[in-house]
DRENNU-746986 format. One line per 4 residues: number of its first residue (from 1); their letters; for each residue z, x, y of N, C-alpha, C. Coordinates in pm, whole numbers. Each point is the difference from the previous one (the first is absolute). Layout:
BEGIN
NUM> a> Z/X/Y/Z/X/Y/Z/X/Y; ...
END
This chain:
BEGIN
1> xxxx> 147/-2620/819/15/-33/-140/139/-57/-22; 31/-112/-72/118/-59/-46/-23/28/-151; 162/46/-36/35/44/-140/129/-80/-17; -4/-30/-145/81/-93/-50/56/88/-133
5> xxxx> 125/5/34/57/89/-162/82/-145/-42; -15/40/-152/102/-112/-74/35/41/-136; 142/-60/40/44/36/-148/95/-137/-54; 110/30/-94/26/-92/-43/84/-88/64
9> xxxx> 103/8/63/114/-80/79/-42/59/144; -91/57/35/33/40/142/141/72/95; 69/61/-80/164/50/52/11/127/-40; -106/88/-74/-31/149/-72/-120/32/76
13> xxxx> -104/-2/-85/-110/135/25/-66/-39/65; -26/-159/26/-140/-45/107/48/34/131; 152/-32/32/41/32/129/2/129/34; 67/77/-124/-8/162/74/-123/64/-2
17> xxxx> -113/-47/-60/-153/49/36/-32/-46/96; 17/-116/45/-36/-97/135/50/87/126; 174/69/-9/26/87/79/-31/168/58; -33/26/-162/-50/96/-4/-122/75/51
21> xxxx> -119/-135/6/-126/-23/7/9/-17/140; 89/-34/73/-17/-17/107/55/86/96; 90/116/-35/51/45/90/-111/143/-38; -80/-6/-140/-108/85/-21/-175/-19/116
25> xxxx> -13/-119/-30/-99/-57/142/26/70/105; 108/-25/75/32/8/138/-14/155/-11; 50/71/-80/30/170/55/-150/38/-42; -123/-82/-55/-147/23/37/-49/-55/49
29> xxxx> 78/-101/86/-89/-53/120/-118/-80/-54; 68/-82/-103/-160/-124/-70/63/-115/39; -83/-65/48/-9/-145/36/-70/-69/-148; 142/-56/-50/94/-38/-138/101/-97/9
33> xxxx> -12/-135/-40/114/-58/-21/34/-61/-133; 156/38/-18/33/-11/-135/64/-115/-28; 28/-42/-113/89/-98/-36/52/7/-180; 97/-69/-21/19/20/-154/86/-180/-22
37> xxxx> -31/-22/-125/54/-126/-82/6/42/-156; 60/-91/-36/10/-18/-128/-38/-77/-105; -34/8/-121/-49/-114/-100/92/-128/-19; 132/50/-6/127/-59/-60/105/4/110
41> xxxx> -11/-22/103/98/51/139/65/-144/44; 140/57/9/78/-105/56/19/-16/136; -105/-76/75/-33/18/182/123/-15/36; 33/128/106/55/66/75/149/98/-43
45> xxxx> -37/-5/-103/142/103/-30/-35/143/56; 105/88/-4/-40/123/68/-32/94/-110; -65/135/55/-32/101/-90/178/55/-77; -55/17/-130/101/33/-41/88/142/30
49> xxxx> 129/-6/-15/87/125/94/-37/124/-78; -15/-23/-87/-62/174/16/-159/56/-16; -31/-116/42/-181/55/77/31/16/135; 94/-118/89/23/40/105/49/131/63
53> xxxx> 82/90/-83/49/107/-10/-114/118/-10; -58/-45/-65/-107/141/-24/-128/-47/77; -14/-109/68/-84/-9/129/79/46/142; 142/16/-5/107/40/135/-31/164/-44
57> xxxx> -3/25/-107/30/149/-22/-157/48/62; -29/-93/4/-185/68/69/-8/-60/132; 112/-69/54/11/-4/155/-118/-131/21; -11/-83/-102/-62/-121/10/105/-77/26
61> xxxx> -2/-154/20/86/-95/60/-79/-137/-76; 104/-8/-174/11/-94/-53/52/-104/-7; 79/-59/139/87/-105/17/-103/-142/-4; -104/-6/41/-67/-120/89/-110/-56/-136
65> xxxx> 23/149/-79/-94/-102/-97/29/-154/-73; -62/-76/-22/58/-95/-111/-122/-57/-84; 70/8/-137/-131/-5/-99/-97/-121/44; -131/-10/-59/-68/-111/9/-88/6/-118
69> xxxx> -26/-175/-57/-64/36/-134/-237/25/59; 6/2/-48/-184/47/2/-34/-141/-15; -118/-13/120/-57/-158/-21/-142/61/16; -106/-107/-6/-142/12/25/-3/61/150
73> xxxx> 84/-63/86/-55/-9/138/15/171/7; 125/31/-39/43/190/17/-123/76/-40; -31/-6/-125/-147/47/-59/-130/-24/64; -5/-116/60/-106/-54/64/2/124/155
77> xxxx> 101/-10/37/-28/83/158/75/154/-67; -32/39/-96/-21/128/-19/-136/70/-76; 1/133/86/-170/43/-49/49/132/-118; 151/-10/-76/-4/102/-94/179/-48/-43
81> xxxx> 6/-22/-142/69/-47/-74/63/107/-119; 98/77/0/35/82/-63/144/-53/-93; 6/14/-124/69/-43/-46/141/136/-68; 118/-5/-47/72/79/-21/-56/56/-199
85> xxxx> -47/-135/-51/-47/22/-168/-92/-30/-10; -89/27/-81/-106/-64/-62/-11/-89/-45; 122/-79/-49/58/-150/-38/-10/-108/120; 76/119/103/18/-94/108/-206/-37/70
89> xxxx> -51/103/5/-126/-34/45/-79/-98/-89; 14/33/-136/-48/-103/-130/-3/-150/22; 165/-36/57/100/-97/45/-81/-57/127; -58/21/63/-59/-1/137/-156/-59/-46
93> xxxx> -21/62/-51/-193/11/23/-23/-122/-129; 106/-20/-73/-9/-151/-58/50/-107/55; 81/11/85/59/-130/75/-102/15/167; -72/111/26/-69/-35/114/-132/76/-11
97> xxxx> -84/-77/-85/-126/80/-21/-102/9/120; 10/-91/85/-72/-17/146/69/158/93; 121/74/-82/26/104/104/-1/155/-87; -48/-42/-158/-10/153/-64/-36/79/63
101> xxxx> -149/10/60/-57/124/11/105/132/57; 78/-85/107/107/38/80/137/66/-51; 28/-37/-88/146/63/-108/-77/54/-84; 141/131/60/-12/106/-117/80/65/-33
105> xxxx> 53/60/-55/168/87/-52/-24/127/75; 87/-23/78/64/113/120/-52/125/-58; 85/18/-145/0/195/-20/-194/-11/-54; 5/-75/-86/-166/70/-6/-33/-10/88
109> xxxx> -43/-123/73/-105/24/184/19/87/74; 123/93/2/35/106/61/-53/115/-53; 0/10/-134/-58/114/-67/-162/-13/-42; -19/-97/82/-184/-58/-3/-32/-44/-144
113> xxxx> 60/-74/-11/-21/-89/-160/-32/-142/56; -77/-11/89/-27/-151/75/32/-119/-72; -97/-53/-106/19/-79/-131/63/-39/-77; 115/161/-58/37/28/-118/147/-81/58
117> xxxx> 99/-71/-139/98/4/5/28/30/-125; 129/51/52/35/132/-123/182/32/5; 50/-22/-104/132/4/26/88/136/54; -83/103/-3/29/143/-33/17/29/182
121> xxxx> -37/-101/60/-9/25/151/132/-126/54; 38/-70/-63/80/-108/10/134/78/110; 39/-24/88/128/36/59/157/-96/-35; 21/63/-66/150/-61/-81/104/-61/116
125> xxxx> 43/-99/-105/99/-107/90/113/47/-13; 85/66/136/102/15/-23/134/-113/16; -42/-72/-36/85/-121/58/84/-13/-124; 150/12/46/99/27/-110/48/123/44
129> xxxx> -119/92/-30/77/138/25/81/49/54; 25/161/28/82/66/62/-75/76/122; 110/34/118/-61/-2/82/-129/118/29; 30/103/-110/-116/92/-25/-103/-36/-70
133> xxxx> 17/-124/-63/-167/-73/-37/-72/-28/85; 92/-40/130/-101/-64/109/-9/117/52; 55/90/77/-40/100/44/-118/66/-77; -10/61/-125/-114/-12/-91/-145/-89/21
137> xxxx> 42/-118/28/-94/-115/-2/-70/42/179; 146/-1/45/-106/16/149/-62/178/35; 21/79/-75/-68/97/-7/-147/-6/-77; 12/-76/-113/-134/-44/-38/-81/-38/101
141> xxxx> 11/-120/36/-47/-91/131/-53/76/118; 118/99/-11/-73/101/149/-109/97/-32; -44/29/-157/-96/94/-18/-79/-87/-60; 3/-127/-28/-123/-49/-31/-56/-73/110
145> xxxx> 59/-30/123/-40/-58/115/-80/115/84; 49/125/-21/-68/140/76/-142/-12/-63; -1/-48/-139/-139/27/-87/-79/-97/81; 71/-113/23/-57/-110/57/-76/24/109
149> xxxx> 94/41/116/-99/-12/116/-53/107/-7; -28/114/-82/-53/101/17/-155/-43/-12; 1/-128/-114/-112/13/-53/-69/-122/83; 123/-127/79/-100/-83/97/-29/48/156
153> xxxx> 75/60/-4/-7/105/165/-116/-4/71; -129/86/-67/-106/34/32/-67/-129/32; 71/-157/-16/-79/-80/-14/71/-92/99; 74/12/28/110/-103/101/-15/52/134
157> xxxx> -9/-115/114/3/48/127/176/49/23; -29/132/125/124/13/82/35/-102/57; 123/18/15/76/-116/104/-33/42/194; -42/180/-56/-68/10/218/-168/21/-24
161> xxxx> -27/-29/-134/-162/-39/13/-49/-183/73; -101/21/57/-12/-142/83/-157/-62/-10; 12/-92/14/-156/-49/-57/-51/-26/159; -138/79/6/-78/-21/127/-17/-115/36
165> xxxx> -26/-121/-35/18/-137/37/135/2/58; 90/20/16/172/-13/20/-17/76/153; -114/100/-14/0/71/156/16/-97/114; 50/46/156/-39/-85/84/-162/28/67
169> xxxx> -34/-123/20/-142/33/64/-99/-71/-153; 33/-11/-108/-103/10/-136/2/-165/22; -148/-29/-60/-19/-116/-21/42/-18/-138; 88/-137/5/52/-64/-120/-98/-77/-56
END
């Protein structure tokens, strides 16, 4: 499964869910690849310094990111589209109606609101803030990403599960 988080500039919450999400995969062993962009992103600036900080304080490694804005092709080779607002998904599913079914706002889809967008689930921009907003912000991120794979888990292959065709000896 490929997942696509996005938010607004790409240098806040899409990246530290993108990190988050991924260093969450690996310690369950799902064969998962992530990625994050932005609506409004200025390609290649870096995550901003104090998301980077509260992704170091979780022993992630925010140097290599650099923003990128969201095109068709990103949406196109992803099979699940999570957005940071309900604005931001709104923002999406009118500028790429060939990829709605697919976007959906992070905190409801996590809390199984498939459909619904709803501001009350929105994960706040700390951009501006202080460095305990983002810390805040990436504590959000880490318990609504737990909701997350809790709830696609049951449905995603392992990364040491293997498809019998892949055996040696199986006819392809």
């Amino acid at each position: 499964m490929r997942i696509l988080f996005i938010c607004t500039g790409n240098t806040c919450r899409s990246p530290m869910a993108a990190l988050l999400a991924k260093q969450k995969s690996a310690l369950r062993n799902l064969n998962v690849q992530i990625d994050s962009a932005g609506l409004y992103a200025m390609s290649g600036a870096p995550m901003s310094t104090y998301a980077a900080r509260a992704m170091e304080q979780r022993d992630l490694d925010a140097q290599s990111h650099t923003a990128k804005t969201v095109t068709a092709e990103l949406l196109a080779s992803a099979d699940l589209v999570l957005s940071m607002t309900a604005s931001h998904a709104s923002n999406l599913r009118g500028r790429y109606p060939e990829h709605a079914r697919k976007i959906h706002q992070l905190g409801a889809f996590a809390a199984g609101l498939v459909d619904e967008l709803d501001a009350r689930y929105d994960i706040v921009d700390p951009y501006g803030g202080t460095p305990g907003e983002y810390q805040s912000c990436a504590g959000e991120l880490d318990r609504v990403l737990d909701q997350l794979f809790d709830r696609l888990e049951p449905g995603l292959k392992h990364t040491h599960d293997t498809d019998p065709s892949d055996e040696p000896g199986s006819a392809h």
